[in-house]
N, C-alpha and C positions, 0 to 999 in steps of 0.2 A: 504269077509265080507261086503265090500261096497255095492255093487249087491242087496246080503245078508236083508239088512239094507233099502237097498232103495225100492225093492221090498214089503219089511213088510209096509213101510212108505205111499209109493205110492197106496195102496188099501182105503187110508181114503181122496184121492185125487180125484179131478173131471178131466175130460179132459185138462183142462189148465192147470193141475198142482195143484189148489187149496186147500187147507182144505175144504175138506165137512163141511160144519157148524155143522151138529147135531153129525158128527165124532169127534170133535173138542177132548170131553176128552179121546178117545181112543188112536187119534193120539199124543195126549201128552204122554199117557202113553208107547205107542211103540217106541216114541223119547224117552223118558226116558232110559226105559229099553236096546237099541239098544248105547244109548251114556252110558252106565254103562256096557255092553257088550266091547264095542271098547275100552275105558278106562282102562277096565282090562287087555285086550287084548295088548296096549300096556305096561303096566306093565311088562307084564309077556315077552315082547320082549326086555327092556329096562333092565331087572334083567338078562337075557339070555345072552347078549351084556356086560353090566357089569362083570359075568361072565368069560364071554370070554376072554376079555381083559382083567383086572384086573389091579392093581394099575400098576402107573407106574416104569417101575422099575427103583433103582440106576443109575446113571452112573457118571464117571470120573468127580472129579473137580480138579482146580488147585488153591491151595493159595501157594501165596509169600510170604515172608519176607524175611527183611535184617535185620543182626547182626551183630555183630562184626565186618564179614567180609567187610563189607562198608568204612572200615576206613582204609584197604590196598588195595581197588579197587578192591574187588572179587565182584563175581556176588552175588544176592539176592539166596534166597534158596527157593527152589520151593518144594510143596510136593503135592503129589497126590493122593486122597480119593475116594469112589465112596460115593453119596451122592443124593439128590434131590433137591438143592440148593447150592447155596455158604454160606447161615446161614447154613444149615445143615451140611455142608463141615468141616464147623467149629467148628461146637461143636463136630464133630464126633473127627477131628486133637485132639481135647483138651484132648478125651479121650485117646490116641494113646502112649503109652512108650515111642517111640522112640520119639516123640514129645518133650514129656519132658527131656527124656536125651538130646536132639538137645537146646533146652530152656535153661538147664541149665547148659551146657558145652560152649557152643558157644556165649549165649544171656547175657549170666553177665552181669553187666556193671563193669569196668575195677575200681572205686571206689565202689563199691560194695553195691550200692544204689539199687538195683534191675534190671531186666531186661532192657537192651538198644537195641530193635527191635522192627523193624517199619514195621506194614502189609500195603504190596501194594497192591492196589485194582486194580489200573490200570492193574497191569499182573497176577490178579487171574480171573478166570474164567472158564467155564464149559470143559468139556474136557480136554485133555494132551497139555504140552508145546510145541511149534513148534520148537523151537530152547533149545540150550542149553542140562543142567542134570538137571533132578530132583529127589527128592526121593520117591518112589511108596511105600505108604503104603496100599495100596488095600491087599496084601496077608495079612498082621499084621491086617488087619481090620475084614477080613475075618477069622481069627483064632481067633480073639479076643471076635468075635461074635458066634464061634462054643461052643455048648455044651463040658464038663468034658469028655474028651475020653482016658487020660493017656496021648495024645501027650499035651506037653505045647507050650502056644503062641512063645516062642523063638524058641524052635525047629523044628514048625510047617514051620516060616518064613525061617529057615535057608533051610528048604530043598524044599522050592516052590519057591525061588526068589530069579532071577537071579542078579549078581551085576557086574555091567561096570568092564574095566579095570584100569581108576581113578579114584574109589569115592573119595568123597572130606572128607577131614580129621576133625573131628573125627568121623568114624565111628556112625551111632546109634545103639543101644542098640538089635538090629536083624538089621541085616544085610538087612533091605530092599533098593529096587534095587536103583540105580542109573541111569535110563537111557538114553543112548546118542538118539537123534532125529534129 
């Protein structure tokens, strides 16, 4: 298309390259024409690409918190979303059952003021935990986001996700995983 372009350009040109003077409004209008050509041209390579790739997809995040267990020396609780940020991570946890049965089995506070958990930032972040268990809610996220098909979100989890040999007690509300790393 370059070529293309420069050849249609180059016929309103003198030997050194110049604008012919009496050329002047033809070669505007082949500039024209030739940059509304290329312009589209990319468009149409930029919508292709677009295309191709497409959004980006999900992946793993991790938020912390600590509850209750903080005040016998257990570790924080970790859960694990697929999401496109750590705000997204979050609001997705917020919608999440087991969330809330974890919220409000574990999170009380012991006078009964409301929840006593505290999100750590410091060990939430993109991807899975390096150390320790966490709780994988990726299959509960994914069922929860599937269309009406007869299976329900508890049964869907109970039979895609695996669970360690010591979840940490109490159980959530589906059995999502616990895994060691």
């Amino acid at each position: 298309m370059a070529a293309r372009h420069r050849a249609v350009l180059d016929q309103y040109r003198d030997a050194e390259g110049e604008v012919i003077e009496e050329k002047l409004r033809e070669y505007d209008d082949a500039r024209i024409t030739t940059a509304i050509e290329a312009s589209d041209h990319l468009d149409t390579v930029r919508n292709r690409l677009a295309h191709l790739l497409g959004p980006p997809a999900p992946s793993p995040f991790t938020l912390t918190f600590a509850g209750q267990e903080r005040y016998a020396g257990e570790a924080p609780r970790s859960f694990v979303v697929n999401a496109m940020n750590l705000d997204d991570a979050a609001r997705i946890l917020a919608g999440l059952p087991s969330w809330h049965e974890w919220y409000l089995a574990d999170a009380g506070a012991p006078d009964g003021r409301g929840a006593d958990i505290i999100y750590l930032p410091e060990q939430s972040h993109p991807g899975l935990p390096t150390r320790g268990e966490y709780v994988d809610l990726r299959d509960e996220q994914e069922a929860a986001a599937l269309p009406s098909t007869g299976v329900t979100r508890t049964s869907r989890a109970r039979l895609s996700v695996p669970v360690t040999a010591l979840p940490l007690a109490p159980a959530p509300a589906s059995p999502a995983a616990r895994t060691s790393h």
